[in-house]
C-alpha positions as CSV (number, residue, x, y, z in Angstrom):
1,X,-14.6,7.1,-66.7
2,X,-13.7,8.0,-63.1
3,X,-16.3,10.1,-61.6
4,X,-19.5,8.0,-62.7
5,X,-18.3,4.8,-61.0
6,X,-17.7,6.9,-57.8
7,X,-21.1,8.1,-58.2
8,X,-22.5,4.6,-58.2
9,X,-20.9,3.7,-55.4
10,X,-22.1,6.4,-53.2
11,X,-25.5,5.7,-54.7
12,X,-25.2,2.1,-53.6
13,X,-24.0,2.5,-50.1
14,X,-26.9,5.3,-49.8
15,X,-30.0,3.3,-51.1
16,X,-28.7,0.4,-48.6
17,X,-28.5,3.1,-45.4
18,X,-32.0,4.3,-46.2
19,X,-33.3,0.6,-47.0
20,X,-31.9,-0.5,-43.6
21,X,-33.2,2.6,-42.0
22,X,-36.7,1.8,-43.6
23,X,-36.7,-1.9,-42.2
24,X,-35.7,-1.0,-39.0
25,X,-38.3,1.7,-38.8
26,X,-41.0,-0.7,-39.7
27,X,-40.1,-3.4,-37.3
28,X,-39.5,-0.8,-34.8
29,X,-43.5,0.4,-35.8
30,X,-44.6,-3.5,-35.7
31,X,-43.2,-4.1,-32.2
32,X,-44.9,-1.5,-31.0
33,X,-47.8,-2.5,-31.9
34,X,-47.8,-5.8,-30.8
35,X,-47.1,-4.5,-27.5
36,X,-50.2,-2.5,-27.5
37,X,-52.4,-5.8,-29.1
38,X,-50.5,-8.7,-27.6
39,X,-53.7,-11.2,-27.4
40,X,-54.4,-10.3,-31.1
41,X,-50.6,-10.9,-31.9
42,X,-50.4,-14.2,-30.2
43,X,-53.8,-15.4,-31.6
44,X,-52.5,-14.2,-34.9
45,X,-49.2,-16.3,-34.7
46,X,-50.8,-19.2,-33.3
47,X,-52.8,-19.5,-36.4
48,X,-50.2,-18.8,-38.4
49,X,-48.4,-21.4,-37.3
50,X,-51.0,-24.1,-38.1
51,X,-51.6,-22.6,-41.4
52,X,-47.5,-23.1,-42.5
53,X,-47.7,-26.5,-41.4
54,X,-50.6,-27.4,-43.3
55,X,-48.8,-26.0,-46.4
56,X,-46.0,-27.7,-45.9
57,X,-47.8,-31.1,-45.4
58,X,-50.0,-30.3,-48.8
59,X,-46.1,-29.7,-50.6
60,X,-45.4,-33.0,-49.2
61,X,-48.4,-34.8,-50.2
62,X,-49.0,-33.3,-53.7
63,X,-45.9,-31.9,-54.9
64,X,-43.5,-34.6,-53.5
65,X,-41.8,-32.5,-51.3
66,X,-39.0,-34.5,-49.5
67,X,-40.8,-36.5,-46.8
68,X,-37.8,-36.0,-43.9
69,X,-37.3,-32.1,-44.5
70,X,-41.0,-31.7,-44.5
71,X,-40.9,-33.7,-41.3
72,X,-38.2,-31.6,-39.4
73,X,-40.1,-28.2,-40.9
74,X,-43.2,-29.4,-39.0
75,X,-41.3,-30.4,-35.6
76,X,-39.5,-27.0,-36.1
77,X,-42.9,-25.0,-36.0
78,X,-44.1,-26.8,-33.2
79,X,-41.1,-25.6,-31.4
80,X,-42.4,-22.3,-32.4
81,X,-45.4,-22.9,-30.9
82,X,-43.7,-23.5,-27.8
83,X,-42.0,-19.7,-27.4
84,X,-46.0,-19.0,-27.4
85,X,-46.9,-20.5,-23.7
86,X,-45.4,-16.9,-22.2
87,X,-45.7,-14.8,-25.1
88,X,-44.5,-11.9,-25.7
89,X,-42.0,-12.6,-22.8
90,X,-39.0,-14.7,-23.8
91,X,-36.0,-15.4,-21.8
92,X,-32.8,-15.5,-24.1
93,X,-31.2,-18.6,-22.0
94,X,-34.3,-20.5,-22.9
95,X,-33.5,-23.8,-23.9
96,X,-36.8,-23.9,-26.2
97,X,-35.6,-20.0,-27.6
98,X,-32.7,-21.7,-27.9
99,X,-33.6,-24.3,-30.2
100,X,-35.6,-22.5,-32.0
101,X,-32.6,-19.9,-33.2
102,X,-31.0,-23.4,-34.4
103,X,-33.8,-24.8,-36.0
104,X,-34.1,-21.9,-38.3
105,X,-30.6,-21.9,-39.5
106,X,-30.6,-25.8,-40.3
107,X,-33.8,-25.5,-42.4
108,X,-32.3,-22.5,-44.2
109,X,-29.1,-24.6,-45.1
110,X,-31.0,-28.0,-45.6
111,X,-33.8,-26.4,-47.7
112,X,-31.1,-24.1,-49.8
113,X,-29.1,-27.6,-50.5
114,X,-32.7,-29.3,-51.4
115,X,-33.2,-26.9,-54.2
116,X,-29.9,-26.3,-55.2
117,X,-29.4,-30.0,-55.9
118,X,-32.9,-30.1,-57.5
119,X,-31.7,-27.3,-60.1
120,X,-28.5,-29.0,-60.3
121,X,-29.3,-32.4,-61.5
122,X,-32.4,-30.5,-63.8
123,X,-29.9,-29.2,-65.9
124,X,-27.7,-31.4,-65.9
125,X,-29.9,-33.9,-67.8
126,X,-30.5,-31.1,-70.1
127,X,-30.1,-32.4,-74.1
128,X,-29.5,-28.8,-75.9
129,X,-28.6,-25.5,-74.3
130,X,-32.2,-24.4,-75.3
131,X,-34.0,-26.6,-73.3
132,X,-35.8,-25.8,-70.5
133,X,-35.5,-28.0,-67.9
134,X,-39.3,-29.4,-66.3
135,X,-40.6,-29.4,-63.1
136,X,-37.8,-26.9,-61.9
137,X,-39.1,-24.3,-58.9
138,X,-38.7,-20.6,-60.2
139,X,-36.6,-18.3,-58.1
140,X,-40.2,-16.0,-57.1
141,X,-41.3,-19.8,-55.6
142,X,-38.2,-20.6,-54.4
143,X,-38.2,-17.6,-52.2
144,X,-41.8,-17.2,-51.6
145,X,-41.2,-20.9,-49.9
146,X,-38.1,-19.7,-47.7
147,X,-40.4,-16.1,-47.2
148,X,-43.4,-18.2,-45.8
149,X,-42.8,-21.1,-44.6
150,X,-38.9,-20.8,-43.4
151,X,-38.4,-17.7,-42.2
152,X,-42.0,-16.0,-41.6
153,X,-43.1,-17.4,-38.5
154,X,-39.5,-16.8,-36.7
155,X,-39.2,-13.6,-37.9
156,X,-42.9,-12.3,-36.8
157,X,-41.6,-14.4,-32.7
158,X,-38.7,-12.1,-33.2
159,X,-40.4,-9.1,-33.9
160,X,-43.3,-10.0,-31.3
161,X,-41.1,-11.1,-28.4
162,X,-40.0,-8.9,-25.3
163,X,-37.0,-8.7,-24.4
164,X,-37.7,-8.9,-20.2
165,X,-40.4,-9.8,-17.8
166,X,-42.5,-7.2,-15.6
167,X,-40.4,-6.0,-12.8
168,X,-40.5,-7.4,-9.5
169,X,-43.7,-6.8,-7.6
170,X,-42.8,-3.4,-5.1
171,X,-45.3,-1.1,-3.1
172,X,-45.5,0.9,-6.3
173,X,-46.4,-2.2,-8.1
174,X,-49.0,-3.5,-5.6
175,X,-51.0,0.0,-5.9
176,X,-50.9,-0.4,-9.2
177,X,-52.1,-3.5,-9.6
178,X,-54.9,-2.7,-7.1
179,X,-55.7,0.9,-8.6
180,X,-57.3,-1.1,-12.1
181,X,-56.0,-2.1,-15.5
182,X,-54.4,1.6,-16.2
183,X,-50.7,0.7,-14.4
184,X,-50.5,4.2,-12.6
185,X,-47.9,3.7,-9.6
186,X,-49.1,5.3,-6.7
187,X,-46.1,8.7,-7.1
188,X,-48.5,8.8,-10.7
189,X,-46.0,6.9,-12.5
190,X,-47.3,4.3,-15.5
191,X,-45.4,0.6,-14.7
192,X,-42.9,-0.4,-16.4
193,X,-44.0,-3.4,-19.2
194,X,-41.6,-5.6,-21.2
195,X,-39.8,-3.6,-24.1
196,X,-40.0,-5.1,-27.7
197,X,-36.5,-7.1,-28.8
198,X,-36.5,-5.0,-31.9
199,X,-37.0,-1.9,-29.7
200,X,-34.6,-2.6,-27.5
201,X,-32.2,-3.4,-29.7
202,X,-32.5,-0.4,-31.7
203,X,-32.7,2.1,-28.4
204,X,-29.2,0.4,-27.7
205,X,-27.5,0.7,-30.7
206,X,-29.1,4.6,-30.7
207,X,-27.7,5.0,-27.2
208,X,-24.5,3.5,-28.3
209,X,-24.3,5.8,-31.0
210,X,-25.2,9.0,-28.7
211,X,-22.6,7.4,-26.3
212,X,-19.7,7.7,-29.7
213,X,-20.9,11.5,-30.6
214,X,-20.2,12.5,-26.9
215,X,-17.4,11.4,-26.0
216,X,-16.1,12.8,-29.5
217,X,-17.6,15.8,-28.7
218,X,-20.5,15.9,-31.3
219,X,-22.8,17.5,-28.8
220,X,-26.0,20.2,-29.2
221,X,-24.8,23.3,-27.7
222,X,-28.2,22.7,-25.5
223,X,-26.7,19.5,-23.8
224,X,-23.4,22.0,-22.6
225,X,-25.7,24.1,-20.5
């Protein structure tokens, strides 16, 4: 056969450019929304927060998680909770952004190692092929744990977070701020607010894009005009 495993591929590489086009339209959906309900988002991930480190103190306590990881989960989420004392503005250089970027990386690789050596030394002590080895973690909790309690609450600051402060205070500014809650400039403009890190990384890779198609000249005959 020659054809059908062509066929396969093309159907691979187009289910993943439509999945990635679905995920990126949802975040782009989420981050908009959080720009409209910011006090809800914050509230919302504040309490999130607490809630994924009780969980992770009950694993410790009842299912004998390892006392050390669980420690440096917990100290990881409270330096989540620190990216909250401006939210949703974040600036990159941030030495607490910073750490926070790291954090999640070294409790992917510790916690992937953890359960990886768990399984490993499971079935090693295993009698018979047909035995089932006890007190091994399925995969569905293996990466419901990662989902929840490793990579939900940076995911939602990544989603939340703006990308860069209000603009500088001008005469524009200082009518608006006077004029009421609306943000109408006095030339009848709305002022400027922090864009969404997902949206503005997705409105540069789109301009990027439109950048590539003009200068290759993959232009709508309305642009020539």
């Amino acid at each position: 056969m020659w054809i059908l495993p062509l066929v396969g591929y093309l159907g691979s590489i187009a289910g993943f450019c439509f999945l990635t086009l679905a995920i990126a339209s949802g975040l782009y959906y989420l981050s908009e929304v959080v720009e409209e309900h910011t006090v809800v988002a914050k509230r919302f991930l504040t309490r999130l927060i607490y809630t994924i480190i009780v969980i992770q103190l009950l694993l410790c306590l009842v299912d004998r998680f390892p006392f050390f990881l669980t420690l440096l989960s917990v100290g990881s989420h409270v330096v989540y909770l620190g990216n909250m004392r401006r939210f949703p503005y974040v600036k990159l250089t941030d030495p607490l952004f910073v750490l926070s970027c790291g954090l999640v990386l070294v409790n992917h690789y510790l916690w992937f190692k953890h359960f990886s050596r768990h399984q490993e030394r499971a079935y090693q002590n295993m009698t018979s092929y047909y035995d089932m080895p006890s007190n091994v973690p399925t995969f569905t909790e293996i990466a419901s744990y990662f989902g929840i309690c490793v990579w939900l609450v940076p995911f939602a600051l990544f989603v939340s977070l703006s990308a860069s402060d209000n603009v500088l205070p001008t005469m524009g500014n200082e009518a608006s701020s006077s004029g009421g809650a609306g943000g109408v400039g006095g030339d009848g403009t709305r002022a400027r607010r922090g864009q969404g890190l997902i949206k503005s990384v997705v409105d540069n890779i789109l301009g990027a894009v439109g950048g590539v198609t003009s200068t290759v000249g993959w232009k709508k005959s309305d642009d020539r005009l």
